[in-house]
N, C-alpha and C positions, 0 to 999 in steps of 0.2 A: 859810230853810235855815240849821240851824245850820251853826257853821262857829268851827275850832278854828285860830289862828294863833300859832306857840312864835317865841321868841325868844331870845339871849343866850346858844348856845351857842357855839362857837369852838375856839383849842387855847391852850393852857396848858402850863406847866412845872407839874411835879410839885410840890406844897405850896401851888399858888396857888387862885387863887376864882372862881368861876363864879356867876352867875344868871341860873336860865333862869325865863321869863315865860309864861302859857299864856293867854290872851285867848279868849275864848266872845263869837261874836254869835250874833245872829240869831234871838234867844230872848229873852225876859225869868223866863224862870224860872231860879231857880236849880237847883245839882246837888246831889242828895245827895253825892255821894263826886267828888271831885278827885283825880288822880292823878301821878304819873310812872312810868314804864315805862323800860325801856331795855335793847337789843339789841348785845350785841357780835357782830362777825366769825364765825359758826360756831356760833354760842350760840342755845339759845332765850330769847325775850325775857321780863325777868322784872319781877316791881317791884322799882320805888324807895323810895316811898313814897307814900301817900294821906292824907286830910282829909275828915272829915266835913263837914256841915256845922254841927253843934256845937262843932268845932274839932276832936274828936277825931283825934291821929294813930297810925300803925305804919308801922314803918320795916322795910326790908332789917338783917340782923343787921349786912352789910359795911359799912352806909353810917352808922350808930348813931354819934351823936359829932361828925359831920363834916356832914352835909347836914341843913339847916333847911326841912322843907313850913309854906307858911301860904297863904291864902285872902281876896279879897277880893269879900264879895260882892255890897257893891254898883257892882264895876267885873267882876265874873261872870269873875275873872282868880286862877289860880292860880301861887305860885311854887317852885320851886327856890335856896334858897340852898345852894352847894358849896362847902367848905371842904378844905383840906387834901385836894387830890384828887390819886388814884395813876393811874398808868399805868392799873392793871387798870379803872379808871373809865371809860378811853377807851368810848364805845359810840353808838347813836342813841339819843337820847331821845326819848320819845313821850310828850304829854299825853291822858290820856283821865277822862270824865267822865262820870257816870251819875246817870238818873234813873230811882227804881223806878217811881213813880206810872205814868211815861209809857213806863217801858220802853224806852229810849233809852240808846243805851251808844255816843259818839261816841270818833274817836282822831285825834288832828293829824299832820300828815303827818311829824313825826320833826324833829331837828336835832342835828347833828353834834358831839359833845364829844369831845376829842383830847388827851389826856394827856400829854406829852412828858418820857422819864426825865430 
């Protein structure tokens, strides 16, 4: 059973740093596409940013400059580096990860990031 476990979210003062971690078992295959997602209060949930598995990235226009996607796949674990993060960042974060071959499009069950002005 795969199975998706995030980590490293928390609250923070506004300008400071975040890393959040996304760990894949249960599988030995890798994903094509890595992700983050993430849901504020009243909002629909959007992306963050994603990773191929050629490295390829595309980011949110909001998040450009300040948040780092990268990929490791022989620990099947994606991350989040956040910089320089605003209030409006505040949201749940969700990893999710996809494989076309298998048709499998998994999501972890979220984790909390808190912005503080």
């Amino acid at each position: 059973q795969v199975q998706l476990v995030e980590s490293g979210g928390g609250l923070v003062q506004a300008g400071g740093s975040l890393r959040l971690s996304c760990a894949v078992s249960g599988t030995v295959f890798s994903f094509n596409v890595m992700g983050w997602y993430r849901q504020a209060p009243g909002k629909q949930r959007e992306l963050v940013a994603r990773i191929t598995s050629d490295g390829s990235t595309n980011y949110a226009d909001s998040v450009k400059g300040r948040f780092t996607i990268s990929r490791d796949n022989a620990k099947n674990t994606v991350y989040l580096q956040m910089n320089s993060l605003k209030p409006e960042d505040t949201a749940v974060y969700y990893c999710n990860v996809l494989h076309w071959v298998l048709r499998w499009d998994f999501w972890g069950q979220g984790t909390q990031v808190t912005v503080s002005s």
